[in-house]
C-alpha positions in Angstrom: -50.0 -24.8 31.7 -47.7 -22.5 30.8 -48.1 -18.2 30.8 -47.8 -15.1 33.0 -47.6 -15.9 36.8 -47.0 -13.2 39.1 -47.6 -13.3 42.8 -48.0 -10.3 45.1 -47.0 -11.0 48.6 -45.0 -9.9 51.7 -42.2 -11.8 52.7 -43.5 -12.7 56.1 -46.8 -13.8 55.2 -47.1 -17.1 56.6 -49.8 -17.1 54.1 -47.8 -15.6 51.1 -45.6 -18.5 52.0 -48.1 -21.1 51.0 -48.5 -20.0 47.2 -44.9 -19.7 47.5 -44.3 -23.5 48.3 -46.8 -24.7 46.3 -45.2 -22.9 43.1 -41.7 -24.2 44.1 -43.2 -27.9 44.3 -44.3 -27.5 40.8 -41.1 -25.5 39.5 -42.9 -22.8 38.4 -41.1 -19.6 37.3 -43.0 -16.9 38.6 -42.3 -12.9 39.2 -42.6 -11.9 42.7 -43.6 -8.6 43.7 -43.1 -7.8 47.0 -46.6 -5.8 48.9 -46.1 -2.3 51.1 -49.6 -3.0 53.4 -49.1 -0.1 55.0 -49.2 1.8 51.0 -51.4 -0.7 49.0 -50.3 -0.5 45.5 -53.0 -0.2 42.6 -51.8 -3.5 41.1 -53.0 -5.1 44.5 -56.0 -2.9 45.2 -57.3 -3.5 41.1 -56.2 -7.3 41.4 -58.0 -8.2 45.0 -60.5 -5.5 45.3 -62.6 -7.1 48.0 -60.4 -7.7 50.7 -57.2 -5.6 49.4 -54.7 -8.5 51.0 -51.8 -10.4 50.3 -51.0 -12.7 48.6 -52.6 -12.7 45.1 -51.3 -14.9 42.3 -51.9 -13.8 38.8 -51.9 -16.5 36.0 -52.0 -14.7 32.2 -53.6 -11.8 33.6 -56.5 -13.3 36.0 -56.4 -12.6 39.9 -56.5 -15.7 42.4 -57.2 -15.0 46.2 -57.0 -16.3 49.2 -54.2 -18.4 50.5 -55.1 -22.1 50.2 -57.4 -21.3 46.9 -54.3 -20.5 45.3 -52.6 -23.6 46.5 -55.4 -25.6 45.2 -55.5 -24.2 41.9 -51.9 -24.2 41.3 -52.0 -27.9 42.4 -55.0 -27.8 39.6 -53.5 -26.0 36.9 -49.9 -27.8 36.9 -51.2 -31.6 38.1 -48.4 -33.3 36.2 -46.1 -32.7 38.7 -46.0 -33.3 42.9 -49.4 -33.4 43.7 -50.4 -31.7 46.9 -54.2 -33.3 47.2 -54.7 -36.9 47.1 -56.8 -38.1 44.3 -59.2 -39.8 46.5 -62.0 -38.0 47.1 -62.7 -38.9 50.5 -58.4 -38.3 51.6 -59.2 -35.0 49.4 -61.9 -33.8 51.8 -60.1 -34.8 55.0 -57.1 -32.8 53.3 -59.3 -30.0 52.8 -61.1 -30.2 56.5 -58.1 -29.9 58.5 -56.3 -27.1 56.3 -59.5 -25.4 56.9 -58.8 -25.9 60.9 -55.4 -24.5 60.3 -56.3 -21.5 59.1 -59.8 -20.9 61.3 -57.7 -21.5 64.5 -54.2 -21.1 64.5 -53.7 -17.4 63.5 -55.6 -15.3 66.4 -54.2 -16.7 69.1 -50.6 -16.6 67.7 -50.8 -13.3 66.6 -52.1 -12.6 70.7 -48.7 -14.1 71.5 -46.7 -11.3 70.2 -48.9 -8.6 70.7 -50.3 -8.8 74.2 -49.1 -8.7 78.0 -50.2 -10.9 81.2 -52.6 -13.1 81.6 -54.1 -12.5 78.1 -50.8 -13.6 76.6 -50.4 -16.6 78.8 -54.1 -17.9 77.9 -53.2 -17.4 74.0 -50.0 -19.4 74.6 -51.8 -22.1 76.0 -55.0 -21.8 73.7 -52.2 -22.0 71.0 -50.9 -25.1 72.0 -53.9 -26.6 72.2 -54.8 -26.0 68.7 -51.2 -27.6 67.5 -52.4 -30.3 70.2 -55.0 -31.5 68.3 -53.0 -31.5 64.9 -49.8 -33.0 66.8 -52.7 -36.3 67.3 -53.8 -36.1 63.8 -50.5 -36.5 62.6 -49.8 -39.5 64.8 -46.7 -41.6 63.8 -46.9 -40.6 59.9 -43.7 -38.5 58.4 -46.4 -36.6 56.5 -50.1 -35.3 57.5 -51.2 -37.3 54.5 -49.0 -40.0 55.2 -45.4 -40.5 52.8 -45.8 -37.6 51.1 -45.4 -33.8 51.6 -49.0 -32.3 50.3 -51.9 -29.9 51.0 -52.2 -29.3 54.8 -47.9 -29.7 55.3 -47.9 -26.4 52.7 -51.0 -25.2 55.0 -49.4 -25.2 58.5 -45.2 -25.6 57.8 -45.2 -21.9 56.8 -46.2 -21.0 60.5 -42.7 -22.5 61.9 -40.8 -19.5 60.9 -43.0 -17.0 63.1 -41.9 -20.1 65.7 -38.6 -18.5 67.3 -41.0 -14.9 67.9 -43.6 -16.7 69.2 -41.0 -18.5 71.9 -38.4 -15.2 72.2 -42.5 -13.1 73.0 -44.1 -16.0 75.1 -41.0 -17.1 76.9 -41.9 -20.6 76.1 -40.7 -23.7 74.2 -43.0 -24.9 71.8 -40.6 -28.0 71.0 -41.2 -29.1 74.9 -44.5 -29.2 74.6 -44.7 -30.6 71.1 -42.3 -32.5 70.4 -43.8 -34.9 67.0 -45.0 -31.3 65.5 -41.6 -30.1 65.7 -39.9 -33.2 64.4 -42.8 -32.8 61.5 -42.1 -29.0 60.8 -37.8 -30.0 60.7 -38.9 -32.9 58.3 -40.5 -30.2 56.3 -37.7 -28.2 56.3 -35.6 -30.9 54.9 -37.1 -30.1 51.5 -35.8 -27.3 49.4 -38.9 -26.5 48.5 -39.9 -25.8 52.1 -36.8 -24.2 53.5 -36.2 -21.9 50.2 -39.6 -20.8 50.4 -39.7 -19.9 54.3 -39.0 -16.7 55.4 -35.7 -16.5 57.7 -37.2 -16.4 61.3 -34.6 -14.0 62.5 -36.2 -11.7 59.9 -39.4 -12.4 60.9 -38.7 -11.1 64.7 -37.0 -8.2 63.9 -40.9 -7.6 62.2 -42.1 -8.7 65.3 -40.0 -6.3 67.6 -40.8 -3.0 65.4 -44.7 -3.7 65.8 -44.1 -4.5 69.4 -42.3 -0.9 70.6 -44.7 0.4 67.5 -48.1 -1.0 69.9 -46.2 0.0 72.9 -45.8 -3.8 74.1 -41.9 -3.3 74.2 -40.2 0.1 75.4 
């Protein structure tokens, strides 16, 4: 379907990263318009007016919200091309069931990596790893999480590996050591242009980190 498609975003949303994927799977042309957070814009504020966050995709004019609704409907709206859900109901809803994991469990206690000290920061290293456990098993011995082929919950978790090297440099840990297959997956990933293009640069990503940190007094 062709039209209008803007998406409002932030390059280091591992979320904004997602709709960003998804739209490069499809080889959609889209304007990008880069969010202030700190100094919503009207655009975002009149687009997303109930929770006023990044991103937002907006297709001839009509706001879509929420990370992996937008990768659903742009795997909707432009199905002739790389599908990202599997056309069996029953794969669809596994699909859907362990995206939903990734974003219920993953985020809190990686953001507690980077922006706590002591023992708090050493049980959200460890609760994080045990949330990528879980998903390290799920994936088993298949290249993708829904088998051959890149789809819905690779886009869901993939754009998390460039907040990887600030998770490690803030933890001092090795995620790679400890999970080795999820690795190897997120690399595989990474192999696609679609992936790699989309991803923000992780050296970018802990400069952020660094700024916030001497900003919430973590780092002198």
């Amino acid at each position: 379907m062709p039209g209008e498609v803007i998406l409002l975003d932030t390059i280091v949303s591992m979320f904004g990263m997602r709709a960003r994927i998804a739209l490069a799977e499809k080889g959609v042309k889209y304007e990008y318009k880069e969010q202030d957070l700190r100094n919503k814009g009207s655009l975002l504020l009149q687009m997303n007016p109930v929770h006023k966050k990044i991103p937002v995709l907006i297709h001839n004019g009509k706001p879509i919200s929420e990370s992996l609704i937008i990768v659903q409907y742009i795997d909707e709206v432009w199905k002739d091309k790389s599908p990202l859900l599997p056309s069996d109901p029953y794969e669809r809803a596994q699909a859907r069931f362990w995206a939903d994991y990734v974003d219920k469990k993953i985020y809190d206690p990686s953001r507690k990596i980077w922006t706590t000290k002591g023992a708090e920061l050493e049980a959200a290293k460890e609760e994080f790893i045990g949330v990528l456990k879980v998903l390290e098993d799920e994936l088993g011995d298949k290249p993708f999480f829904g088998g051959d082929k890149f789809g819905f919950v690779d886009v869901a978790l993939v754009t998390y590996y460039s907040w990887f090297y600030s998770y490690e440099s803030c933890g001092n840990f090795s995620i790679e050591s400890r999970l080795p297959k999820l690795v190897s997956w997120a690399k595989r990933c990474m192999e696609k242009e679609t992936v790699s293009k989309s991803l923000c640069d992780e050296k970018v990503v802990y400069d952020l980190v660094v700024l916030l940190r001497k900003k919430f007094g973590i780092e002198e």
